[in-house]
Backbone as a chain_set.jsonl record, in Angstrom:
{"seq": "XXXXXXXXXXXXXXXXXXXXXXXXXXXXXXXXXXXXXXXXXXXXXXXXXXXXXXXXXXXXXXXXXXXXXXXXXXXXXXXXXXXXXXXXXXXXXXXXXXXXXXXXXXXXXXXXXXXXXXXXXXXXXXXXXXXXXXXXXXXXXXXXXXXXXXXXXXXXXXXXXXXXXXXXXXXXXXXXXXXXXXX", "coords": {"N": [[47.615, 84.974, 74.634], [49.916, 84.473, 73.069], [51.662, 83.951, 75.603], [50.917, 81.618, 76.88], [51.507, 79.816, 74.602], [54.137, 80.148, 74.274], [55.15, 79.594, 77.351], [53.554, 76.437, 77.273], [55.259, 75.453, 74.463], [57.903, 75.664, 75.615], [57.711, 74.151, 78.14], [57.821, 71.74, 76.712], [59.726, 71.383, 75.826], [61.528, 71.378, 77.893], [60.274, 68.756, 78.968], [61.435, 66.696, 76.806], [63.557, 67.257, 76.562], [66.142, 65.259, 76.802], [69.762, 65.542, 78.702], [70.301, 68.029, 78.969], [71.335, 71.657, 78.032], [72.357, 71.805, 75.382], [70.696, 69.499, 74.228], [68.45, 70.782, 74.051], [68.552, 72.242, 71.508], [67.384, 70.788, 68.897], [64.669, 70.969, 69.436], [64.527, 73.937, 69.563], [65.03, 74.836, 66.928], [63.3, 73.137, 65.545], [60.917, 74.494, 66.927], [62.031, 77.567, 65.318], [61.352, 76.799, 62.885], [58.394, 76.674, 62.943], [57.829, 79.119, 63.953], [57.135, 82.381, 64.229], [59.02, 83.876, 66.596], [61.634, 82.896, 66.309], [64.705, 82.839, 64.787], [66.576, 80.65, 62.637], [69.055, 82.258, 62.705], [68.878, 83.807, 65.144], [69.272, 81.878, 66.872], [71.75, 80.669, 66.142], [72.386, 83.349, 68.018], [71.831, 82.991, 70.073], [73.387, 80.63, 71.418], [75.516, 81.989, 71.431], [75.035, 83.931, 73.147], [74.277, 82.425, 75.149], [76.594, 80.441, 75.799], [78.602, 82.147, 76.591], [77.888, 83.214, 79.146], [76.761, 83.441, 82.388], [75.456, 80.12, 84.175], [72.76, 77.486, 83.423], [73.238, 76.49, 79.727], [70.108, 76.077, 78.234], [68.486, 77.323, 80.137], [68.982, 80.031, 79.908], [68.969, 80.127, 76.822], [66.017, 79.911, 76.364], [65.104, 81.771, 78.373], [66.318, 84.233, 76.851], [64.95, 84.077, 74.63], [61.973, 83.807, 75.163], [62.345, 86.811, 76.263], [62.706, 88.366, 73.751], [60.575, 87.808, 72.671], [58.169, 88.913, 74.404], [58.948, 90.344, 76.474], [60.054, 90.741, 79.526], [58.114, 89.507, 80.868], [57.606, 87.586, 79.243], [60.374, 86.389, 79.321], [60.406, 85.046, 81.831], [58.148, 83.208, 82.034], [58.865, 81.437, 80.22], [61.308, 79.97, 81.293], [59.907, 79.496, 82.974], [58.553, 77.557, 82.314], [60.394, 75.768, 81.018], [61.81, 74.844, 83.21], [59.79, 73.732, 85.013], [59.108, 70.737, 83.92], [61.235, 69.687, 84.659], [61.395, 69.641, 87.656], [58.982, 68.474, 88.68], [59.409, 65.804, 87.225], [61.758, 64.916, 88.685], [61.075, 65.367, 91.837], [59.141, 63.047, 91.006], [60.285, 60.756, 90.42], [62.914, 61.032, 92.287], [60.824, 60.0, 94.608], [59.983, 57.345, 93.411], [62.299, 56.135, 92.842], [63.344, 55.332, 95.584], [62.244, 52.96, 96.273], [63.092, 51.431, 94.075], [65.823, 51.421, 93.851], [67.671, 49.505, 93.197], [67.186, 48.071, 91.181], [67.322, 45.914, 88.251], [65.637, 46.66, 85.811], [65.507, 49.54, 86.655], [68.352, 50.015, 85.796], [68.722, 49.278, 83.158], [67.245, 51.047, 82.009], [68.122, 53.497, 82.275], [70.64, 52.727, 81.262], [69.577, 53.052, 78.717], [68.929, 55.842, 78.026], [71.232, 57.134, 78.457], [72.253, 56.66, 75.589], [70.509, 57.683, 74.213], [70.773, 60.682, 74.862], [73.388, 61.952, 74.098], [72.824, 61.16, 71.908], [70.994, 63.557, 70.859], [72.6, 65.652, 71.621], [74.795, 65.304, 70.491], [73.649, 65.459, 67.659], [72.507, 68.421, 68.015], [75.069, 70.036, 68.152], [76.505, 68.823, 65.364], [74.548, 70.579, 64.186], [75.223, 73.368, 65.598], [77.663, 73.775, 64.562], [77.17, 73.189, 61.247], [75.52, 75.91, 61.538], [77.371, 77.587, 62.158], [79.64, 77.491, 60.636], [79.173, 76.805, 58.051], [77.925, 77.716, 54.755], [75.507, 77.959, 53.567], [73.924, 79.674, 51.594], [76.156, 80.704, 49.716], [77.056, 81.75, 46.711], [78.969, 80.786, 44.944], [80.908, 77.767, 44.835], [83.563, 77.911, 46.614], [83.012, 79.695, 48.658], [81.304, 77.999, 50.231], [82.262, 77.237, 53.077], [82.906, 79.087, 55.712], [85.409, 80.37, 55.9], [87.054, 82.427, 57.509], [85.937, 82.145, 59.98], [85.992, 78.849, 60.155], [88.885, 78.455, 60.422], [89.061, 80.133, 62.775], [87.747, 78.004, 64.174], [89.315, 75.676, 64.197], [91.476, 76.518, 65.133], [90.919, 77.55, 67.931], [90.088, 74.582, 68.545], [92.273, 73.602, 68.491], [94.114, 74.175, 70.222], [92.538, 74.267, 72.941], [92.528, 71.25, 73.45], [95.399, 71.258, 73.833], [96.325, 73.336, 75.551], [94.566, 72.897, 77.698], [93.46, 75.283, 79.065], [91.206, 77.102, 81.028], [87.687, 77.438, 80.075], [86.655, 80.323, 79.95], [88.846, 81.781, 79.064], [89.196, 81.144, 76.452], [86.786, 81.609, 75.385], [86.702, 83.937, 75.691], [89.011, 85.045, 74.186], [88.026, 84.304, 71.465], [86.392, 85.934, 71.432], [87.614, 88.585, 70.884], [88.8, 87.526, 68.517], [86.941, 87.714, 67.179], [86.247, 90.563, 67.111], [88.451, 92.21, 65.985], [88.995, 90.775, 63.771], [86.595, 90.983, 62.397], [84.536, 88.731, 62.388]], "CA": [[47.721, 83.661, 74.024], [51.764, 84.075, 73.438], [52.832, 83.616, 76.716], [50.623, 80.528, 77.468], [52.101, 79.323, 73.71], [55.079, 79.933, 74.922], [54.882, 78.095, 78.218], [53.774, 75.04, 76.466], [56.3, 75.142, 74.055], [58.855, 75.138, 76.444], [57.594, 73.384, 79.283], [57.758, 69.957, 75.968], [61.535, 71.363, 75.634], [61.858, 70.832, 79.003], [60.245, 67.533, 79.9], [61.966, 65.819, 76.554], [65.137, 67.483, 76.04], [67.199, 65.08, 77.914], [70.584, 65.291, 78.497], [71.037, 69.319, 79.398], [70.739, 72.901, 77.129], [72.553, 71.607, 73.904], [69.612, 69.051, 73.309], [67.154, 71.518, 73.268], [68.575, 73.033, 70.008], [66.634, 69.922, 67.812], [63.626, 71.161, 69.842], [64.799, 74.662, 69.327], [64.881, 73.958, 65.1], [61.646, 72.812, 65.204], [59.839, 76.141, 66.525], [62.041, 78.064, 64.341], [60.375, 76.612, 61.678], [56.822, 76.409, 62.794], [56.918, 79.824, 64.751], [57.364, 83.229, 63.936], [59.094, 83.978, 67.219], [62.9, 83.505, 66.193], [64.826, 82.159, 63.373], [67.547, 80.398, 63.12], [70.802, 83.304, 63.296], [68.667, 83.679, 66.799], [69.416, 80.106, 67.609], [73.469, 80.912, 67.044], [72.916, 84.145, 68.782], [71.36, 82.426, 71.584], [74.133, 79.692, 71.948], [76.955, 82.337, 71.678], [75.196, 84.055, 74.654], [74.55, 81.546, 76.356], [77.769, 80.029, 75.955], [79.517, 83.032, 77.374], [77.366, 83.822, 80.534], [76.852, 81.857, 83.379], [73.922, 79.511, 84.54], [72.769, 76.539, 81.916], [72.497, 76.804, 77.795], [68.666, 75.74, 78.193], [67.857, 78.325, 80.694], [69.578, 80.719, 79.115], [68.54, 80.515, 75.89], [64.4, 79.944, 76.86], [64.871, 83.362, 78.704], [66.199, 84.964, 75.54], [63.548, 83.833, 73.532], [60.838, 84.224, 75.744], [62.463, 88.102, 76.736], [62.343, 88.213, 72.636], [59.133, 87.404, 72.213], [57.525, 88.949, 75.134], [59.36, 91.236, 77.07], [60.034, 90.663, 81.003], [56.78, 88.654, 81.322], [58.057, 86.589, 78.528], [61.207, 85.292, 79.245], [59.966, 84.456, 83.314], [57.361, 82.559, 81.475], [59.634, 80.695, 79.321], [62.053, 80.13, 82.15], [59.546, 78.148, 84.075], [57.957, 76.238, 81.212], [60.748, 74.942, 80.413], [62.487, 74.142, 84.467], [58.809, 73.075, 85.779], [58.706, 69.358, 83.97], [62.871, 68.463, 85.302], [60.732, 69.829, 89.088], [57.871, 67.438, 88.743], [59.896, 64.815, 86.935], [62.656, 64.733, 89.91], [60.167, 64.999, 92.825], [58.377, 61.725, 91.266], [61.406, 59.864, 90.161], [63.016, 60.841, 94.09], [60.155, 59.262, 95.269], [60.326, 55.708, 92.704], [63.475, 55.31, 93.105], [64.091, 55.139, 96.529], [62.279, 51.845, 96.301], [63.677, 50.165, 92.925], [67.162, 51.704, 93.169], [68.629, 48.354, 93.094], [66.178, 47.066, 90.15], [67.906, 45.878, 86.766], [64.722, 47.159, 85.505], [65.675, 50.938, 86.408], [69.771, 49.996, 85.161], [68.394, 49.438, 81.772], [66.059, 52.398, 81.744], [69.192, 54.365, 82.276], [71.488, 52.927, 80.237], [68.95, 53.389, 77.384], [68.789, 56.989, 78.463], [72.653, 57.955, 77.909], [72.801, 56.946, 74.222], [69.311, 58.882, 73.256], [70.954, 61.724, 75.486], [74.299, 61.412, 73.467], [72.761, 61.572, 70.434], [70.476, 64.804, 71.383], [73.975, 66.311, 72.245], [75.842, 65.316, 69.116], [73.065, 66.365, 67.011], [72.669, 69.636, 68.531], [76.56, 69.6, 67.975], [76.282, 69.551, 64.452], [73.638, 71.584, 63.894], [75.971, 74.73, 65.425], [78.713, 73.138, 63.119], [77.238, 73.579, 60.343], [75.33, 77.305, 61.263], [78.975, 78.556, 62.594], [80.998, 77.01, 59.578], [78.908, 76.759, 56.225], [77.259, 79.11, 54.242], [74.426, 77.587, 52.4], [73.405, 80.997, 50.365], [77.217, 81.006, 49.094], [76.896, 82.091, 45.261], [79.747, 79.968, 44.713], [81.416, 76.306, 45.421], [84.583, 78.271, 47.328], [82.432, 80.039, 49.708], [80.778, 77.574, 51.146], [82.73, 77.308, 54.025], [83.252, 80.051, 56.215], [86.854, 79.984, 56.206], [87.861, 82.355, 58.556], [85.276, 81.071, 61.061], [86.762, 77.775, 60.202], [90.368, 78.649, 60.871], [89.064, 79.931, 64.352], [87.693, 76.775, 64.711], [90.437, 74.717, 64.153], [92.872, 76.881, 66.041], [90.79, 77.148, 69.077], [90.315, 73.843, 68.661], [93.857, 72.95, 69.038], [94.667, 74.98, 71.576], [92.018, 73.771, 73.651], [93.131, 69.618, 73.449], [97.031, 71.408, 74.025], [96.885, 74.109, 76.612], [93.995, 72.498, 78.747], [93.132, 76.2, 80.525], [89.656, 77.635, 81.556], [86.804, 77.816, 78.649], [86.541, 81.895, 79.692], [90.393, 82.281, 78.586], [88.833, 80.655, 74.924], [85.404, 82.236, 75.055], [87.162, 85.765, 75.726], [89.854, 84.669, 73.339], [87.086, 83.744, 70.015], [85.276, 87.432, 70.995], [88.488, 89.543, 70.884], [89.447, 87.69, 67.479], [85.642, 88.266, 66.353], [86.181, 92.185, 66.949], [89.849, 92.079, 65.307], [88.61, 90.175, 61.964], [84.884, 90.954, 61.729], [83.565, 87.575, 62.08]], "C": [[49.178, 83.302, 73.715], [52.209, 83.513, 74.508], [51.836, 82.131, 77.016], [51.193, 79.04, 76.246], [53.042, 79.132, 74.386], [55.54, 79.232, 75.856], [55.014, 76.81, 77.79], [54.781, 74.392, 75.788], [57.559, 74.681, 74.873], [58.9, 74.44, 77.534], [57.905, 71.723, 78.411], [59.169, 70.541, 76.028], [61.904, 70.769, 77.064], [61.426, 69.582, 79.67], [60.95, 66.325, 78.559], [63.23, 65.756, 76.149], [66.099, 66.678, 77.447], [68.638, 65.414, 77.6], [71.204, 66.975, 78.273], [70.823, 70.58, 77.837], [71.032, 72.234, 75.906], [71.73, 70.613, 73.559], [68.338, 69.447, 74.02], [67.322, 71.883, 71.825], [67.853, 72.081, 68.993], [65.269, 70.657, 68.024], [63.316, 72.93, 69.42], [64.339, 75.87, 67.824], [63.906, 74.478, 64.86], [60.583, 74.298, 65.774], [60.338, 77.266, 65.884], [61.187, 77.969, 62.673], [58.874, 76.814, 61.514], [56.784, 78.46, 63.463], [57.743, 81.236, 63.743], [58.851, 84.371, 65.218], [60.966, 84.2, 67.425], [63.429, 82.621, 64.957], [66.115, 81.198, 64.005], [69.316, 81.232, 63.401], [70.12, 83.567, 64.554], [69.007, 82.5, 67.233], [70.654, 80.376, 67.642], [73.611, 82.224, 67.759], [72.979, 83.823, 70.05], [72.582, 81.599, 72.474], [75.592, 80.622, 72.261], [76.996, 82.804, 72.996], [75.188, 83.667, 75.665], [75.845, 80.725, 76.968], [78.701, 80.886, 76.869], [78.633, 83.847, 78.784], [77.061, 82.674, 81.318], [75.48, 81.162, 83.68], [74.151, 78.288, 83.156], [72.143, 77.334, 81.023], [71.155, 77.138, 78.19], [67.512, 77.013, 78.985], [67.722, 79.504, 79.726], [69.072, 81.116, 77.616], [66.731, 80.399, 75.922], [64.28, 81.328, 77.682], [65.077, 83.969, 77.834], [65.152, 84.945, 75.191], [62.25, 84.514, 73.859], [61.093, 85.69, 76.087], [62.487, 88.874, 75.224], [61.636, 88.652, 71.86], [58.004, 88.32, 72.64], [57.901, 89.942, 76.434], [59.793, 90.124, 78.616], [59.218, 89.122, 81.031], [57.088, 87.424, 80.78], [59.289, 85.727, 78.862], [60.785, 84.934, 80.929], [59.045, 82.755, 82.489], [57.936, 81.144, 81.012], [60.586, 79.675, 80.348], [61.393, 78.87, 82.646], [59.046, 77.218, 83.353], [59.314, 75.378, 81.141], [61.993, 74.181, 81.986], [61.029, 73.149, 84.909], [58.822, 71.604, 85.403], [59.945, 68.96, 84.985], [62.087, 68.915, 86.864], [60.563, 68.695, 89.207], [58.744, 66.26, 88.721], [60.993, 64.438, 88.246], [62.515, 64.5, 90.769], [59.685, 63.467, 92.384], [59.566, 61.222, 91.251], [62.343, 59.471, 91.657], [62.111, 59.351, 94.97], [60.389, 57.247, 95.107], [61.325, 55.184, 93.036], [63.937, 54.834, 94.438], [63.536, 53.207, 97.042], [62.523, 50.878, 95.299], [65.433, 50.303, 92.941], [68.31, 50.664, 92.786], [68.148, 47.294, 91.722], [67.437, 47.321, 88.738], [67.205, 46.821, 85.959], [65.523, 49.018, 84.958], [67.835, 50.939, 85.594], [69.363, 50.003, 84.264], [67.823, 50.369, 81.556], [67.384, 53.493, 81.296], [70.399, 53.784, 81.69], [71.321, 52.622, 78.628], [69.056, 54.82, 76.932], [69.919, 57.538, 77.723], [73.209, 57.546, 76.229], [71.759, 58.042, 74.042], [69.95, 60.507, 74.007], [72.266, 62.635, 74.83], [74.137, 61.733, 72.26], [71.649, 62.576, 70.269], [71.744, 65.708, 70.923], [74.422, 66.616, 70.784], [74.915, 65.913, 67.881], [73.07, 67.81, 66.798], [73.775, 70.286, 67.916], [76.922, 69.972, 66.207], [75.556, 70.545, 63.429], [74.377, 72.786, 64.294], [77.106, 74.721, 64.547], [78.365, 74.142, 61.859], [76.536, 75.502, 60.266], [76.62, 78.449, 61.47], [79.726, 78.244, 60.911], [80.204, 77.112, 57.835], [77.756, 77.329, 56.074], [76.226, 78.42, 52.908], [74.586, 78.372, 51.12], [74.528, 81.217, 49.688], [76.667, 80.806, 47.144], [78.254, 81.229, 43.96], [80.555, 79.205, 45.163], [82.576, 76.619, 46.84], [84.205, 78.848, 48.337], [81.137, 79.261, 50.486], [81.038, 77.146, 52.312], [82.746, 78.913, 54.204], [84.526, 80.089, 56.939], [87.256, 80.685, 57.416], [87.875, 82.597, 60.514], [86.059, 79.662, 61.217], [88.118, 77.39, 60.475], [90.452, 79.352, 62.495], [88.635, 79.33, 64.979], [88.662, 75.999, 65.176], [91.5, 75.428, 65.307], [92.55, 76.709, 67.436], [90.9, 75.572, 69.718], [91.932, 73.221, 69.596], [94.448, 73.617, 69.895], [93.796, 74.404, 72.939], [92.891, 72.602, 73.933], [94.428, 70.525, 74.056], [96.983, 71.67, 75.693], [95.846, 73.414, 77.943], [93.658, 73.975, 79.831], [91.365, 76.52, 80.537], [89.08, 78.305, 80.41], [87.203, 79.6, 78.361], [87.875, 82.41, 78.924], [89.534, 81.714, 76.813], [87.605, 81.599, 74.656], [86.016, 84.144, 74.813], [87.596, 85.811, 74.429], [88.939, 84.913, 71.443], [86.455, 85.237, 70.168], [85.944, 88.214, 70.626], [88.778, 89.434, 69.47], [88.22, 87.916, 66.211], [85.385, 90.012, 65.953], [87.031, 92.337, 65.755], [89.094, 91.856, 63.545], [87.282, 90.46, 61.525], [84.264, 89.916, 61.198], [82.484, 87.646, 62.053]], "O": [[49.669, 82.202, 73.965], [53.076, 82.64, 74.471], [52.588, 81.413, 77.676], [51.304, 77.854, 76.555], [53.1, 78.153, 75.13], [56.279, 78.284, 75.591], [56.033, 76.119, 77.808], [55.243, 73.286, 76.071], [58.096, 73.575, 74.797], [59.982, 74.064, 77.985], [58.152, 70.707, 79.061], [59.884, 69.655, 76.496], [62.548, 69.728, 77.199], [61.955, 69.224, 80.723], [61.085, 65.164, 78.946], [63.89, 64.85, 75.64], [66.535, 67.136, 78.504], [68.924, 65.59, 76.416], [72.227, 67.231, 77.637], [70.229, 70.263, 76.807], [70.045, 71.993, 75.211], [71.771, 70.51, 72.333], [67.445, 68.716, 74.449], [66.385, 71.843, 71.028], [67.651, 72.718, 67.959], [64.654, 70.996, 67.013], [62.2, 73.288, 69.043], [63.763, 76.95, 67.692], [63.521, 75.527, 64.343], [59.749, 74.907, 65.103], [59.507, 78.153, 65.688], [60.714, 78.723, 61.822], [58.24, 77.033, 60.482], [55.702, 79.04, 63.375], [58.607, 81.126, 62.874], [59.464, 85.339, 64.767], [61.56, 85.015, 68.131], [62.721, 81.865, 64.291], [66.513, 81.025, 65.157], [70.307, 80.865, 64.033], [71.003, 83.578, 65.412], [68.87, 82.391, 68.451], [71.157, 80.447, 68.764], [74.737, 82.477, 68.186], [73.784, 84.148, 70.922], [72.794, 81.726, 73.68], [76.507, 80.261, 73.001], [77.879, 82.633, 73.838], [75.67, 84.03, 76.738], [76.08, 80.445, 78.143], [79.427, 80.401, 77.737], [78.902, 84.97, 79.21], [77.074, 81.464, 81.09], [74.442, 81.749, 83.379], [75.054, 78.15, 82.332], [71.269, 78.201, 81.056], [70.897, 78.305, 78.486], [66.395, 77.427, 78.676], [66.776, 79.852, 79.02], [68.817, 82.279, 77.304], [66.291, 81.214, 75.111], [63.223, 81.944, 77.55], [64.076, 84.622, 77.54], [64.343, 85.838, 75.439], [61.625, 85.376, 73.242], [59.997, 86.206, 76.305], [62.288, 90.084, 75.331], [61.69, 89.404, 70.887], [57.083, 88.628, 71.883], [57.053, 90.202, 77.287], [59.776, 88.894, 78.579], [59.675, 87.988, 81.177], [56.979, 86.362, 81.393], [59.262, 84.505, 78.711], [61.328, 83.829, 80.966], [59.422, 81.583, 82.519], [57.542, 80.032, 81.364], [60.507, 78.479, 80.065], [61.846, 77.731, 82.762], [59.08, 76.046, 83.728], [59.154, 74.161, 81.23], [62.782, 73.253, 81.808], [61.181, 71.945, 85.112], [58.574, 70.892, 86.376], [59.811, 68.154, 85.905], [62.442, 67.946, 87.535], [61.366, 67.861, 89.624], [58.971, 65.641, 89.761], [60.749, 63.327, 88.717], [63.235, 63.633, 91.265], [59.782, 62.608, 93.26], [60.054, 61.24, 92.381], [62.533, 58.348, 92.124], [62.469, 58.331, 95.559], [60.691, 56.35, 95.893], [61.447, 54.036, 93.461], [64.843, 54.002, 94.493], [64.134, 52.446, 97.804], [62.27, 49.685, 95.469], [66.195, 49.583, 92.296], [69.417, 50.855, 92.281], [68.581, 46.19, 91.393], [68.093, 48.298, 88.378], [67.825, 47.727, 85.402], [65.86, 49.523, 83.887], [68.32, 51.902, 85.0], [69.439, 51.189, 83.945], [67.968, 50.624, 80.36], [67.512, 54.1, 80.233], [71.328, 54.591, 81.653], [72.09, 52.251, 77.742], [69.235, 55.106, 75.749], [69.826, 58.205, 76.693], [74.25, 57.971, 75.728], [72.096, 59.19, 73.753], [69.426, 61.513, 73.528], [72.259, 63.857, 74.976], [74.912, 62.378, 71.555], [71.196, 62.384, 69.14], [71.728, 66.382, 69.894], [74.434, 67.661, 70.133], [75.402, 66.786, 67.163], [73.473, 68.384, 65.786], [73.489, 71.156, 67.094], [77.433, 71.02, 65.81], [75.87, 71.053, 62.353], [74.343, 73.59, 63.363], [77.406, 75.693, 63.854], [78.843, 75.223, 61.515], [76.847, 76.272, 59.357], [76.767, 79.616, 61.108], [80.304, 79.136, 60.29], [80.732, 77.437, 56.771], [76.824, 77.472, 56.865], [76.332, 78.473, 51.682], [75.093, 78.049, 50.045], [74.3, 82.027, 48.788], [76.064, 79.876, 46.61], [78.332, 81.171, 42.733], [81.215, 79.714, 46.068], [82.585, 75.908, 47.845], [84.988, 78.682, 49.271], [80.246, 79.798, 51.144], [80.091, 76.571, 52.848], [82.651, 79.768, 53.323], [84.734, 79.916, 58.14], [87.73, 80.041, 58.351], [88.61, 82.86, 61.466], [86.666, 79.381, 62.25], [88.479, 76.239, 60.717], [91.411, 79.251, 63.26], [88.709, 79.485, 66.198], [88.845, 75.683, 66.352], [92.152, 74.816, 66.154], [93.273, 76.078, 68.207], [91.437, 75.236, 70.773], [92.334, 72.741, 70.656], [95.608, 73.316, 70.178], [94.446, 74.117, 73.944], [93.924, 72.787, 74.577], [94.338, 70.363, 75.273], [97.293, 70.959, 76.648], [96.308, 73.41, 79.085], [93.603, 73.881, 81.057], [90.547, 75.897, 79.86], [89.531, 79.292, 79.829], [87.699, 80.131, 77.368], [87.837, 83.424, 78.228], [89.613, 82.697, 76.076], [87.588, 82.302, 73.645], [85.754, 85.08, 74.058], [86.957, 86.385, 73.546], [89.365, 85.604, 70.518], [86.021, 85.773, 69.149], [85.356, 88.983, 69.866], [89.009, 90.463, 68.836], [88.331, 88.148, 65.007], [84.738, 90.555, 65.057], [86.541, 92.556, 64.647], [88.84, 92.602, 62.6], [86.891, 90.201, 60.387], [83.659, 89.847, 60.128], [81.807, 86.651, 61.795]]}, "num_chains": 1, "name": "protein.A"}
C-alpha cells in the first residue's frame, strides 16, 4: 500500500508542479506534514543533494524519498509517478498544439502559466531561505539567524553576481567551507 501511496503522491507532484524541481518543494511541505515518510531537514537534505548531482531537483529528490521510504522498489516507483503525468501531458499537448499553435487562445494559456510557475519557484525559494538561514527553536532573539550559514550566503552570493564561473566551482566551494566550519 506504500508504494502505490507513493506513486500517487508523486505522480500529483508531477502533473501540478509546474515550472521544474524547485516547485515541487510547496508540494514537497505538504507531505511532510501529512506523511510520516520524511520531514522537513529531509527536504534540505534532499535539495543539497540534489543540488550537487546531476539530472533534475524533482527527479532527484522523488528518488530519494521514494529510496527512503522504500528501498530500490521505492524510489523507481517514485521516479515514475512523478515523470509519467509531464509523458502523458506532452504526448497530448504535441498533439493540440500542432493545430492551435497560432491561437491567442493558447498565447494566453501560456502567459498565465509563467507567473503561476514564477511564483512556485520563488516560493520554493524562500522556503530553503528560511530552512538554510533561520532557526526557529533558537532559545534566544540573537540566534535566530544562522549566522555563519548566513555569511556563506552572502559571500557566495557575491561571488557568484562577480566572478560569473561554473555553479560546481560554488557547490564544491559551500561543501569544503561546510567541512572547515561545521555548518
Amino acid at each position: 500500500m506504500t508504494l502505490v501511496l507513493l506513486f500517487a503522491e508523486f505522480f500529483k507532484v508531477g502533473l501540478f508542479a509546474v515550472g521544474g524541481g524547485l516547485a515541487t518543494l510547496p508540494f514537497l511541505y505538504r507531505m511532510a506534514d501529512r506523511y510520516e515518510w520524511l520531514s522537513y531537514e529531509d527536504i534540505a537534505n534532499m535539495i543539497a543533494i540534489s543540488e550537487s548531482t546531476p539530472g533534475p531537483i524533482g527527479v532527484n529528490m522523488s528518488t530519494y524519498t521514494g529510496f527512503q521510504c522504500a528501498g530500490v522498489v521505492g524510489a523507481i516507483i517514485t521516479t515514475l509517478g512523478l515523470v509519467c503525468p509531464s509523458i502523458i501531458v506532452i504526448i497530448i499537448i504535441a498533439k493540440i498544439l500542432q493545430s492551435f499553435k497560432e491561437s491567442p487562445l493558447v498565447g494566453s494559456i501560456f502567459s498565465g502559466l509563467r507567473p503561476a510557475a514564477t511564483g512556485l519557484i520563488a516560493a520554493a525559494g524562500l522556503g530553503v531561505i528560511r530552512l538554510s538561514l533561520y532557526n526557529g527553536a533558537a532559545p534566544v532573539w540573537y540566534e535566530l539567524l544562522r549566522w555563519r550559514e548566513c555569511i556563506l550566503f552572502a559571500g557566495l552570493f557575491l561571488l557568484i553576481r562577480l566572478l560569473k564561473k561554473h555553479p560546481i566551482v560554488y557547490i564544491a566551494a559551500a561543501g569544503i567551507a561546510g567541512v572547515i566550519f561545521g555548518l
